[in-house]
C-alpha positions as CSV (number, residue, x, y, z in Angstrom):
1,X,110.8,96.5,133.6
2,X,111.7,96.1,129.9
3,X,114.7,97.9,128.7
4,X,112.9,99.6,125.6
5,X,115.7,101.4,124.0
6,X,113.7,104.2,122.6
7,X,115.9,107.2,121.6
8,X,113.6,110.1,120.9
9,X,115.0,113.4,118.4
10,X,112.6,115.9,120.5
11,X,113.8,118.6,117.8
12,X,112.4,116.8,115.4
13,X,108.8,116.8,117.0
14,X,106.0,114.2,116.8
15,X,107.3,112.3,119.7
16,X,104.2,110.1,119.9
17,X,104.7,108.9,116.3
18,X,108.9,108.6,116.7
19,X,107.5,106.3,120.3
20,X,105.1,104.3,118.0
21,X,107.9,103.5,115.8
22,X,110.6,102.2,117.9
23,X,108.1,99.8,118.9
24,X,107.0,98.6,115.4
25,X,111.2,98.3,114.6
26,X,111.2,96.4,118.4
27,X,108.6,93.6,117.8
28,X,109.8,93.2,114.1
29,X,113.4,92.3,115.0
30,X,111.8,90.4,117.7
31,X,113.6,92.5,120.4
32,X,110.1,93.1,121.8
33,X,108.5,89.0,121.6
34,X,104.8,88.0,121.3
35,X,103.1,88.3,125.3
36,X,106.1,91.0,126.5
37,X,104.2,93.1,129.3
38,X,105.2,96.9,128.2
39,X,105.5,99.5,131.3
40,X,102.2,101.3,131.8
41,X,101.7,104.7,130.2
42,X,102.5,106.8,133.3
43,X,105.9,105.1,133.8
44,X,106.7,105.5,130.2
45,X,105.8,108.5,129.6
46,X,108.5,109.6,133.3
47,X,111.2,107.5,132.3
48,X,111.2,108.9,128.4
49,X,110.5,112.5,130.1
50,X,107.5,113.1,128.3
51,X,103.7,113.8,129.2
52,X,101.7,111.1,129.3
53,X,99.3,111.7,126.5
54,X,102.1,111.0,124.3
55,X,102.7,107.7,125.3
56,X,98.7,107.0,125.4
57,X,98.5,108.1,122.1
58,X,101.6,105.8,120.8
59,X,99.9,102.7,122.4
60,X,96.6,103.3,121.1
61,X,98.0,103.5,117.8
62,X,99.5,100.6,118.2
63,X,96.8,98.9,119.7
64,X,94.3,100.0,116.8
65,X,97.4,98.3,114.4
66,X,97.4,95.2,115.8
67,X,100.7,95.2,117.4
68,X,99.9,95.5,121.0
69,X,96.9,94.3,122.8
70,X,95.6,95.8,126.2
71,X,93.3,94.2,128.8
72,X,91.9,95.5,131.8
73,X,94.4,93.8,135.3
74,X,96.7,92.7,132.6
75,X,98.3,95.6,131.4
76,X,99.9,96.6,128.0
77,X,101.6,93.7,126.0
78,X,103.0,92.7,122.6
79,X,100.1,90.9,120.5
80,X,100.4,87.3,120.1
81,X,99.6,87.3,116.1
82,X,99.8,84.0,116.1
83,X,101.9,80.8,116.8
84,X,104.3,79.9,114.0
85,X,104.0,76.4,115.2
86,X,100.2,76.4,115.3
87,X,99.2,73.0,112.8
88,X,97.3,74.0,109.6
89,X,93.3,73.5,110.5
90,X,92.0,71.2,108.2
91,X,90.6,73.2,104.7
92,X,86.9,74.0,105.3
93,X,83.7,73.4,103.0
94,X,83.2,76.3,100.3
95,X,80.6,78.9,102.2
96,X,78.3,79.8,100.4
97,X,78.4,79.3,96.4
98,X,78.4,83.0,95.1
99,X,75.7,84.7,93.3
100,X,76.1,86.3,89.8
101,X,77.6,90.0,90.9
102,X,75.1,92.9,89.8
103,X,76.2,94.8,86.7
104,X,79.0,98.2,87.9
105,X,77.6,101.2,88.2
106,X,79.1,104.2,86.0
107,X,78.5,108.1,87.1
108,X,75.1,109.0,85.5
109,X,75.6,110.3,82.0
110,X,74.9,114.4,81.4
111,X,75.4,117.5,83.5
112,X,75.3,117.4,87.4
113,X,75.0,120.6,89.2
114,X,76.1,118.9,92.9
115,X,78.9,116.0,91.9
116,X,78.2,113.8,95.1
117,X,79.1,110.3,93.4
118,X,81.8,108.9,95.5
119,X,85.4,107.8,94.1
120,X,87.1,110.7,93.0
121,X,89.1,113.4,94.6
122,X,88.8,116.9,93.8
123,X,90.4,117.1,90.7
124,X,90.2,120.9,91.0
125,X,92.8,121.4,93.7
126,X,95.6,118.9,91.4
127,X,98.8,121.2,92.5
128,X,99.9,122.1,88.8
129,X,102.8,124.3,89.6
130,X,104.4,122.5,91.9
131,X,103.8,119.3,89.8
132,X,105.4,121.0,87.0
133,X,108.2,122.0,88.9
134,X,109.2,118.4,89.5
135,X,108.9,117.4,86.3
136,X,111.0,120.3,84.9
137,X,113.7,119.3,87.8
138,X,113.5,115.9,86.7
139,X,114.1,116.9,83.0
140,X,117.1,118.8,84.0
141,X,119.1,116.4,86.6
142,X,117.8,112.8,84.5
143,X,120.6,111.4,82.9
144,X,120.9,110.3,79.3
145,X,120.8,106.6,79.9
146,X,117.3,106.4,81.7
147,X,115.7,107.4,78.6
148,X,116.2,104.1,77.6
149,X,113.5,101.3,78.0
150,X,112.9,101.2,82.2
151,X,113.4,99.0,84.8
152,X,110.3,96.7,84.8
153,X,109.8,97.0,88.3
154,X,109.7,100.6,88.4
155,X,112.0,103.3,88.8
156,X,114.8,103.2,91.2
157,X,115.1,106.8,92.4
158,X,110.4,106.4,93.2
159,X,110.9,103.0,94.5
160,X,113.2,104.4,96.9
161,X,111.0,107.4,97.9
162,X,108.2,105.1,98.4
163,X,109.7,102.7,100.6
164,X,110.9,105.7,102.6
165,X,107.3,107.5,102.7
166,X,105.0,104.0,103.1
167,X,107.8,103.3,106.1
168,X,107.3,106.4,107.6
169,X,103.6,107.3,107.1
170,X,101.8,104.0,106.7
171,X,103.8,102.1,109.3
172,X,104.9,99.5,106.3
173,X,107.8,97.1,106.8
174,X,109.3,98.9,103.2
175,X,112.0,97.4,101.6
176,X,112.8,99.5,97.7
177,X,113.5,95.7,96.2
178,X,110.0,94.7,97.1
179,X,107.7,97.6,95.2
180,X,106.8,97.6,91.8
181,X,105.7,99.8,90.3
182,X,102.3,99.9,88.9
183,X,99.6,101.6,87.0
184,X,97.5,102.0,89.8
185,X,95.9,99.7,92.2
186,X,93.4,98.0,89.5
187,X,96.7,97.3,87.3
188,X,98.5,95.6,90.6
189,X,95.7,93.9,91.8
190,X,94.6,92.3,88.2
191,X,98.3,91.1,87.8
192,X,98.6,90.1,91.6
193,X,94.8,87.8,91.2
194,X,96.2,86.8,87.8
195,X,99.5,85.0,89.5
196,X,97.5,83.8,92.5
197,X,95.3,81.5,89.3
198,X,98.6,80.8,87.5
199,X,99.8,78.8,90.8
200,X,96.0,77.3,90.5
201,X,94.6,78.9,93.7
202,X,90.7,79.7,92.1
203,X,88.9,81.4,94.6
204,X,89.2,85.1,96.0
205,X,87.7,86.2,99.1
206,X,86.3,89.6,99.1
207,X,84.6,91.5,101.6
208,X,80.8,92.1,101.4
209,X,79.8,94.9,100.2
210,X,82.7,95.9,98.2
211,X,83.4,97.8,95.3
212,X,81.3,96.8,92.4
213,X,83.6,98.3,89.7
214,X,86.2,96.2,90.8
215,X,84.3,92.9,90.4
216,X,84.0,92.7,86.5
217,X,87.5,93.3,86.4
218,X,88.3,90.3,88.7
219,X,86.0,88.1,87.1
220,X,88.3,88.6,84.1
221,X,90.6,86.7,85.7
222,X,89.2,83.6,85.9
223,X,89.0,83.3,89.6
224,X,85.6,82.2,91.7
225,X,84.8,85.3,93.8
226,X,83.7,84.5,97.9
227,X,82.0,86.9,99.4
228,X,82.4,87.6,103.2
229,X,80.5,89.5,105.3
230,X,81.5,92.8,106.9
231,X,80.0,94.0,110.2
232,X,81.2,96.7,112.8
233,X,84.3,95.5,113.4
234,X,85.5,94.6,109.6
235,X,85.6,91.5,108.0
236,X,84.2,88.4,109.5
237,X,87.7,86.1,109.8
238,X,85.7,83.1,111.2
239,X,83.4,83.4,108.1
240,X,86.5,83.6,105.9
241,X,87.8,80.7,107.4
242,X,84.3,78.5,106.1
243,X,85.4,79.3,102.6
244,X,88.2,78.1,101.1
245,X,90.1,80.8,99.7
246,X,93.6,81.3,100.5
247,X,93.8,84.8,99.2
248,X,91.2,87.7,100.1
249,X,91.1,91.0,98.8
250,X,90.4,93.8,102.0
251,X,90.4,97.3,102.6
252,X,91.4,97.7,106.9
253,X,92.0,101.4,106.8
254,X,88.3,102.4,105.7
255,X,86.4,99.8,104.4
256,X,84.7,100.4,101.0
257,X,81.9,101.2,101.2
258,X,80.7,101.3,104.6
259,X,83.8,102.8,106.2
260,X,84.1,100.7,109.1
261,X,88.1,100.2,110.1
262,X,89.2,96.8,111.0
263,X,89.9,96.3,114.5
264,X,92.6,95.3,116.4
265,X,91.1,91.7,117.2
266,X,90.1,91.1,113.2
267,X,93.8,92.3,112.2
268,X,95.2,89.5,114.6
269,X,92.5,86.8,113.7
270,X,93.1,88.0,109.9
271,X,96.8,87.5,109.9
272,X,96.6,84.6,111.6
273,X,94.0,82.9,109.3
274,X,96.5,84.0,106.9
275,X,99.5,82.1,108.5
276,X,97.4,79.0,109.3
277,X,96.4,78.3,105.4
278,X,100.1,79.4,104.1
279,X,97.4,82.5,102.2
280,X,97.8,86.1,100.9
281,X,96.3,88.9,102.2
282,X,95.8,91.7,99.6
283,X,96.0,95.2,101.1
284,X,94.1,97.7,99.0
285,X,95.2,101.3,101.0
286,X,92.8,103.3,98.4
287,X,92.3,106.3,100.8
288,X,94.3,105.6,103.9
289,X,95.8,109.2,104.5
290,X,93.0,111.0,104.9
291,X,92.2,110.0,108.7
292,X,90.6,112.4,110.4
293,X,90.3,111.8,114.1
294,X,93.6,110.4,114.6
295,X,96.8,109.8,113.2
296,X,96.2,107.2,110.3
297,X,96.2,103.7,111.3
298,X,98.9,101.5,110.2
299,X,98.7,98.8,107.4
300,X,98.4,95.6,107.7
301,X,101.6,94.4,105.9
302,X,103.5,96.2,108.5
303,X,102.3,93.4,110.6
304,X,103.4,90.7,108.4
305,X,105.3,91.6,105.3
306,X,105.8,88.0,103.8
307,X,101.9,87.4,104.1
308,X,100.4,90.9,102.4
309,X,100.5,92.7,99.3
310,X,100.1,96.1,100.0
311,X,98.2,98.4,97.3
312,X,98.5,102.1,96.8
313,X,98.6,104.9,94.6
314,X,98.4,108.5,94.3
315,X,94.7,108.2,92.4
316,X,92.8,110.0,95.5
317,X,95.4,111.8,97.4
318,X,96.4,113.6,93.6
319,X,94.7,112.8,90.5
320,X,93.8,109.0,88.6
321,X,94.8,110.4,85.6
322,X,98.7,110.1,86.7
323,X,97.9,106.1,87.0
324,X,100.7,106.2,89.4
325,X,100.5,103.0,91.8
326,X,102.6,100.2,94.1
327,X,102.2,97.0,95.1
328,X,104.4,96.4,98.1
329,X,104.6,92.6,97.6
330,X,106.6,89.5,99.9
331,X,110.0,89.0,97.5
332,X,108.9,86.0,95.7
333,X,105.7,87.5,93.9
334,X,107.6,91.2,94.2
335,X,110.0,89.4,91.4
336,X,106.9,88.1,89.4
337,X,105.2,91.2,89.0
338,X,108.5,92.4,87.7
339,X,108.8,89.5,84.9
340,X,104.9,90.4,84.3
341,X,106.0,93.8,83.2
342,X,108.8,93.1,81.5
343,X,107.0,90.2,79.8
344,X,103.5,92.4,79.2
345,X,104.6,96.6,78.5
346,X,107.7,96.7,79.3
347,X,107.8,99.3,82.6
348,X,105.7,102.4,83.5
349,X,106.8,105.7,81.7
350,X,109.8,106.9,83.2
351,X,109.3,110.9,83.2
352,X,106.0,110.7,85.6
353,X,107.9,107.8,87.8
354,X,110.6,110.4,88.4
355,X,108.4,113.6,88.9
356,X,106.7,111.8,91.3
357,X,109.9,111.0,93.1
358,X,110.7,114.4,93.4
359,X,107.6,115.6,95.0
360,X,108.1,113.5,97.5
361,X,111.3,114.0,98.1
362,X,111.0,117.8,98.3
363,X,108.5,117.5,100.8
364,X,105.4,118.4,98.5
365,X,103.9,115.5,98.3
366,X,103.1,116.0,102.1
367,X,102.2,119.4,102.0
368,X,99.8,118.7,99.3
369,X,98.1,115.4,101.6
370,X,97.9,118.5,105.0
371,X,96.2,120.8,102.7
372,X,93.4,118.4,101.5
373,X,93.5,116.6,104.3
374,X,91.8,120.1,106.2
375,X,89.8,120.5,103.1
376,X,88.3,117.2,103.0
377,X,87.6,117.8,106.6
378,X,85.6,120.9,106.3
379,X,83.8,119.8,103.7
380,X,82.7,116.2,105.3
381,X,82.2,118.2,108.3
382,X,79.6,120.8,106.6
383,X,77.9,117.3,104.5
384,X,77.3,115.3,107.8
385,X,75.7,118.5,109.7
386,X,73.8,119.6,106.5
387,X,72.7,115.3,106.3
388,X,71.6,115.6,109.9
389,X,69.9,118.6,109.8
390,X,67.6,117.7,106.9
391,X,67.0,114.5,106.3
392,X,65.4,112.9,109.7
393,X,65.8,109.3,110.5
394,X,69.3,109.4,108.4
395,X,72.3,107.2,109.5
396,X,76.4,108.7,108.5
397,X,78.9,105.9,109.1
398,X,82.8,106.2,107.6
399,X,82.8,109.6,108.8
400,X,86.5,108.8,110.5
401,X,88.5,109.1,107.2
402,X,88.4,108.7,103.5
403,X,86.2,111.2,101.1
404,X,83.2,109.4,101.1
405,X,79.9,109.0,103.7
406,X,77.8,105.5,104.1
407,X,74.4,107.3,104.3
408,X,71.5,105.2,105.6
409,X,68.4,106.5,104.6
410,X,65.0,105.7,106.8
411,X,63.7,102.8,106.3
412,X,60.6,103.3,104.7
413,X,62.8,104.6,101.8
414,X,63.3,103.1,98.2
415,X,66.8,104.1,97.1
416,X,66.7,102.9,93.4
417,X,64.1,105.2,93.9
418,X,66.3,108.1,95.5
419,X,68.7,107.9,93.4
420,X,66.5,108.6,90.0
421,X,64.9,111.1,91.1
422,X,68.2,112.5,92.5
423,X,69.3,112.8,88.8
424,X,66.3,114.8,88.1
425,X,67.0,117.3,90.1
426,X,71.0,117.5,89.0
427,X,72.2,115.4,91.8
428,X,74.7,112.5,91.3
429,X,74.8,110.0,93.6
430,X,75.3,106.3,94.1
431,X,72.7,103.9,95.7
432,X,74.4,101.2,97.9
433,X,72.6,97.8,96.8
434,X,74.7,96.7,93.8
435,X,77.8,97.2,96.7
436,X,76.3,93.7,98.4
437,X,76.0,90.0,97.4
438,X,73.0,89.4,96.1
439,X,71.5,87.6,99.4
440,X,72.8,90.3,101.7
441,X,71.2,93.0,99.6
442,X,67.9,91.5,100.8
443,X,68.9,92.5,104.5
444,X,70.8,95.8,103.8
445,X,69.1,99.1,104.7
446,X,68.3,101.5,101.9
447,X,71.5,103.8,101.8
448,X,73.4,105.8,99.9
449,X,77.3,106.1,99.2
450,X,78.0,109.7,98.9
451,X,81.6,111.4,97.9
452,X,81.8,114.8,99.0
453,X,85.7,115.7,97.7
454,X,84.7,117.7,94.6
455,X,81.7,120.3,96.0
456,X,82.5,123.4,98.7
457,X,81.3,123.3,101.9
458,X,78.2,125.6,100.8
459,X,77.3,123.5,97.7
460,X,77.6,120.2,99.9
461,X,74.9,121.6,102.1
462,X,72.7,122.7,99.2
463,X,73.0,119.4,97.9
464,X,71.9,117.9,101.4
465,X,69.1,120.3,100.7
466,X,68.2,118.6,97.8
467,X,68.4,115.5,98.6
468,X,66.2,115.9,102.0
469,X,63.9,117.3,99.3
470,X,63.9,114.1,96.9
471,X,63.6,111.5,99.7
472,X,60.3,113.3,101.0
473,X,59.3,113.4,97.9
474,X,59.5,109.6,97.4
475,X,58.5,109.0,100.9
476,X,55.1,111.3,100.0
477,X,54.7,109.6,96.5
């Protein structure tokens, strides 16, 4: 059997994710290469001295990441990814010419008595005290001299924090040299699209639906947009493949807006499209640590750090208006997004970049993510029973993570419809159409995307209430 080498701190607890992580360091270094048969679960778990369960849960975590694969007689093994000698295919036809994208939809203007449009976290529960705290301790211990104009790639003393924190609860291969620091994800993924067009690659692949706000902003930048379709299992990498991007944009841990999470077959077959037509895969982790049934699953650039840009900020988990953000880039673009800032603003404001550093460091910053992490939990709980209760014939997918609910309605449902007279009764909420292509809108079922961060438990299920309410009302009218 393979010697594994997997020292375990049992004071330190969390034995499963310490298990996980030996392995992720193992197959990186390549102590652990591509087809390796791992010892089964039971024999683990007696020669580590540990139950069983822990080391089931460490490979399905690493199974659901893409760096293991498990088949039935065969046993656990390392994932081939893909074979670094594998001969570029030859580049595909374009498939298909996109449609003009439908206009972005804003939060209806006025008063909303039940706040259900999806995006934002719950701006009420922004820890203020503690915040300030670290801002005060960051006044007192910063020195004179980093008052001066910053680093353009960020912040040394948060660069280091990050790489520690993405390394430790996103599974990311994190080096400090390789994040810049960014005014959130739009900021890094503008300036990342932006490059990609500079080095004349003029096509972005994007998954379908997707984000609409986030498609006028990409347009800006010149490129062609390609959409690709999403099903169960995440994006479609053979449909990918019939276009011919070399970068796509995707979201793995929750996709937006249906919440699917990409399985352990796409993340192989998307890093290996990635590797075969020398592309970029851009990792937007928008909500990724609020996973719910599980421990969150682990990014993509963890997989393969010289072939994703991974994305993040502290918009959802504490407040947009910080416009905190990374981009966790391979070393050659990490140094051009460092001459874009020092060629474009100069560096992100110092005092926040520092703050931030020390919540994290003191350990806040996870206490903070626990508490709304339960929060969000009793609240999407108390939306999905209240949805089910009321509203007959009603769908819920994404309910594994995030702060938002993919909400089929029945069929015989208009939701442009739904949504109006939503408004009229003081609910806010966002229709999904405008999420798809235009084509694949045609096929979608009415739905709904609904956030449910900002309302309590007992307003959520009035709101459900409501909206059972309205689509009679359509259904009747």
């Amino acid at each position: 059997m393979t010697d594994l080498h997997l020292p375990l701190d049992r004071a330190a607890g969390r034995l499963a994710a310490q298990i996980a992580a030996g392995f992720r360091a193992a197959i990186r270094t390549g102590r652990l290469t591509a087809g390796t048969r791992l010892p089964s679960s039971r024999d683990l778990a007696r020669d580590l001295d540990v139950s069983r369960g822990v080391v089931v849960t460490a490979y399905e975590q690493l199974i659901a990441e893409g760096f293991l694969v498990a088949r039935r007689g065969d046993g656990t093994r390392v994932a081939p990814l893909a074979r670094p000698d594998a001969p570029p295919p030859a580049r595909p036809a374009v498939w298909p010419p996109e449609t003009a994208a439908e206009p972005s939809p804003e939060p209806p203007d006025g008063p909303f008595a039940y706040d259900l449009f999806p995006g934002g976290p719950d701006l009420s529960a922004f820890p203020r005290e503690r915040w300030m705290t670290s801002v005060r301790a960051s006044l007192r211990e910063l020195p004179n001299d980093e008052l001066d104009y910053p680093d353009p790639g960020g912040a040394p003393a948060l660069r280091a924090e990050l790489a520690g924190y993405l390394g430790r609860v996103r599974a990311a291969h994190a080096d400090a040299e390789r994040i810049m620091i960014m005014n959130g994800v739009a900021h890094g993924l503008s300036s990342v699209v932006r490059l990609l067009a500079a080095d004349g690659q003029r096509v972005l692949a994007l998954e379908d639906p997707t984000s609409a706000r986030q498609v006028p902003m990409l347009d800006a930048t010149g490129v062609r947009l390609a959409r690709v379709p999403v099903d169960e299992h995440g994006i479609d990498v053979a449909a990918l493949a019939r276009t011919d991007a070399r970068a796509v944009l995707v979201t793995p841990a929750h996709q937006y807006p249906t919440g699917v999470v990409l399985s352990p077959s796409r993340r192989a077959e998307l890093i290996a499209w990635a590797r075969d037509v020398d592309g970029l895969i851009i990792e937007d982790d928008y909500d990724a640590e609020f996973r719910y049934d599980r421990e969150p699953v682990g990014c993509l650039q963890g997989i393969d750090p010289d072939r994703v840009v991974l994305l993040g900020s502290v918009s959802k988990a504490l407040a947009p208006a910080l416009r905190l953000g990374w981009a966790l880039a391979p070393a050659k673009l990490a140094d051009r997004l460092r001459t874009v800032r020092a060629q474009s603003d100069l560096g992100a404001p110092v005092l926040e970049q520092h703050a931030l550093a020390h919540f994290i460091s003191t350990g806040a910053y996870d206490r903070h993510l626990r508490m709304m992490r339960r929060t969000y939990r009793s609240r999407r709980d108390a939306l999905v029973e209240a949805l089910q209760d009321h509203i007959p014939g009603v769908t819920v997918r994404g309910v594994s993570a995030g702060i938002h609910l993919y909400v089929e309605l029945p069929p015989e449902a208009n939701e442009e419809a739904v949504v109006t007279a939503a408004a009229r009764v003081g609910l806010s909420v966002a229709g999904a159409s405008h999420m798809w292509s235009h084509d694949r809108a045609k096929e979608a079922s009415p739905a709904l995307v609904l956030g449910y961060a900002r309302l309590g438990e007992n307003r959520l299920s009035r709101a459900a209430e409501l909206l059972a309410d309205v689509i009679t009302g359509e259904a009747q009218g």
